[in-house]
C-alpha positions, -999 to +999 in steps of 0.1 A: -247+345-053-247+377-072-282+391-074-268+415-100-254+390-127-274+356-116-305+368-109-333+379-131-366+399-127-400+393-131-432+411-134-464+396-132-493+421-146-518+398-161-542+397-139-578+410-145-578+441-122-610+436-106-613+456-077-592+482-089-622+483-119-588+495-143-563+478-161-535+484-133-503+482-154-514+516-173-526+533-141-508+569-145-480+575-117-467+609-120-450+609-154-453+573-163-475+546-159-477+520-131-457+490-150-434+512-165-425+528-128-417+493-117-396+481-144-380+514-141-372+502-104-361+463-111-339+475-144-317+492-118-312+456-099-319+428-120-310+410-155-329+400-181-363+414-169-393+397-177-424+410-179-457+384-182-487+395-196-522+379-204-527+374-245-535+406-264-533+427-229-520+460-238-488+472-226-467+504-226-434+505-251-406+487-237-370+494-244-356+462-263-337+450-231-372+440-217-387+410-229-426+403-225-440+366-222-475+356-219-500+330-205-509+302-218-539+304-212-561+333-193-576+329-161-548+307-148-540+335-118-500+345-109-488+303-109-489+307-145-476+340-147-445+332-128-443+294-143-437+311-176-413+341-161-395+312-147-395+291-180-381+322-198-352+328-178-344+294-169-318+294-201-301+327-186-304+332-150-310+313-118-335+330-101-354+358-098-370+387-080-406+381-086-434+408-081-464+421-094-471+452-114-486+473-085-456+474-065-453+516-069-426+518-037-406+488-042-368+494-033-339+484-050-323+477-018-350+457-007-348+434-041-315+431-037-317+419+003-343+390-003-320+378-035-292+374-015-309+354+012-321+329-022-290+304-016-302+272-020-339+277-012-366+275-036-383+306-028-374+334-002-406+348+010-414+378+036-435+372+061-447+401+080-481+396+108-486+361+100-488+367+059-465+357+027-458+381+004-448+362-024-447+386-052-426+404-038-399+375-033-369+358-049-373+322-067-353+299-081-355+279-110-354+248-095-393+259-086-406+254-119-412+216-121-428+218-089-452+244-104-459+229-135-473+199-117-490+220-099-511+237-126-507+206-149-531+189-120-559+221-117-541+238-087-533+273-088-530+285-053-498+304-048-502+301-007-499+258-019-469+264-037-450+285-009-463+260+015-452+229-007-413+242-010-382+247+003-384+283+015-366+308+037-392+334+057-377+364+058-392+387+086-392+425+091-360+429+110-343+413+080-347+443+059-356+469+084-323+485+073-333+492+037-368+492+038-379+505+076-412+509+070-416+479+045-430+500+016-421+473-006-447+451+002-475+476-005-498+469-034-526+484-047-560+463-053-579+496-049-590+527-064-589+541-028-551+522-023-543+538-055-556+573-043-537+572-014-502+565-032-504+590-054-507+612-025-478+593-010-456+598-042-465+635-042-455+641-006-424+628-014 
């Protein structure tokens, strides 16, 4: 598989940014705004890039090559966010590199590593200490009816899904080479986590 021409992108920002006490997607990051740095990052790796939003959620501009999709409903949590990324690319692509919108030092590299160990998984996930990190991981279509039953019967715990499926772990060593200190994988849930990225960025 060619994570370049088969394989899509999706960004999940429609969550309700509680702890962070902000709307997350239009955080400022140096000259641009959170969501718009991560797009900037999967446009370099993936196509068509979707980006999944809650109803009337405010965005930034997007260029025309960037379609946005929302929720069917609010309050649904990231099962429903990437059940309709997946739904929208299903025509197009088959799969997709699936993160969320706080994601500042994601690497292309490192998107491009976990979509070529997809094959004929559902979902390749990275495990690092014990945990799943699965928005930050590559799906495949052939998820999607396994998710839509899910949320069609009241269930929308993503650690279910990942448990439920055929996956592939992918641990540190795996992409130690493109990403050795598995920046990645870092989100931000905080004002403090936030703080202390934009003090990353800058010392870079």
């Amino acid at each position: 598989m060619n994570p370049q021409t088969e394989s899509a992108g999706i960004i999940l920002c429609g969550g309700k940014s509680e702890r962070m006490g902000r709307s997350k997607p239009l955080l400022p990051f140096g000259d641009e705004v959170l969501l718009e740095r991560v797009t900037r990052t999967l446009t370099e790796v993936v196509s068509p890039l979707i980006v999944v939003a809650s109803p009337g959620q405010s965005l930034p501009d997007f260029s025309a090559e960037i379609e946005v999709v929302y929720d069917r409903q609010p309050g649904c949590g990231p099962l429903e966010g990437l059940a309709m990324g997946l739904k929208a690319i299903s025509k197009t692509a088959e799969s997709a590199f699936v993160t969320g919108c706080d994601s500042p030092f994601i690497k292309p590299l490192f998107i491009r590593r976990i979509l070529a160990l997809l094959d004929d998984y559902a979902v390749a996930i990275p495990k690092a200490d014990g945990r799943y990190h699965p928005l930050c991981a590559a799906f495949s279509t052939k998820a999607l009816p396994h998710i839509e039953k899910m949320l069609q019967g009241g269930e929308r715990r993503m650690g279910l899904l990942i448990e439920s499926i055929a996956r592939r772990e992918v641990l540190p060593p795996e992409w130690k080479d493109v990403d050795p200190d598995s920046k990645s994988l870092c989100n931000l849930n905080t004002q403090e986590e936030y703080a202390a990225a934009l003090r990353e960025a800058d010392s870079r």
